[in-house]
N, C-alpha and C positions, 0 to 999 in steps of 0.2 A: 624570584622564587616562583611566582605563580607563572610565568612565560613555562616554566618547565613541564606544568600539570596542562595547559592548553592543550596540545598534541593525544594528550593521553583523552580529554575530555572527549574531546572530537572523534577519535576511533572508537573509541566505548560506543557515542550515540550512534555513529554508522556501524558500526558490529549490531547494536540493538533495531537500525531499522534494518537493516540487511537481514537479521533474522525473522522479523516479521513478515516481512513480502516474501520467503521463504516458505514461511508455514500459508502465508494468504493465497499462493499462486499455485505451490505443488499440495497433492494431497498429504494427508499425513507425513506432510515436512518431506517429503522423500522425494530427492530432486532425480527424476526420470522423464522424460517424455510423454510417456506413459497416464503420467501422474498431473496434465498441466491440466487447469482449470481456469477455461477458455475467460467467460463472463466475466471472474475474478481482472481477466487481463485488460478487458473492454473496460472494466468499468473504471481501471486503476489509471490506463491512458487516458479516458474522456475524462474523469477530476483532472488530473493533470495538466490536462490542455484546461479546462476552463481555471483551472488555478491560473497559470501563466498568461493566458492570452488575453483574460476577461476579468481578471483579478476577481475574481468570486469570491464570497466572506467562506472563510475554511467551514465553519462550523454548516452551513447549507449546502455544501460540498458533502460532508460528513453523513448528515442527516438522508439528503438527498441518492446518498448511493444506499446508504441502510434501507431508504424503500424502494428503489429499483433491485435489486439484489435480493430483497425479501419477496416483493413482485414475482418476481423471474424463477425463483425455484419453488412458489407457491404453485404456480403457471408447469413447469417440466419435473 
């Protein structure tokens, strides 16, 4: 019984993160060209790689881009 709700589990979380790097990367969610927001992209690859490559604890990952990110549009 529960093998059947797995599949559903799993697309729900990917529907939910799939819609947040949507609203993180385009502006007002509105996927256009137009609309991409560069630094959002820099900063979402460089956690990534240091997730993967360096195994960083997530949470100074987290932290870590919230003050680059705040930096960067305090600064432009």
């Amino acid at each position: 019984m529960l093998a059947v709700l797995r599949p559903a589990v799993v697309s729900l979380i990917a529907s939910a993160g799939l819609s947040i790097l949507t609203i993180g990367i385009f502006r007002d969610g509105i996927i256009s060209t137009a609309n991409i927001q560069y630094i959002e992209i820099i900063l979402f690859a460089a956690s990534l790689y240091l997730l993967r490559k360096h195994q960083t604890n997530p949470i100074s990952i987290i932290l870590g881009s919230g003050v680059v990110g705040t930096l960067f549009y305090l600064i432009v």
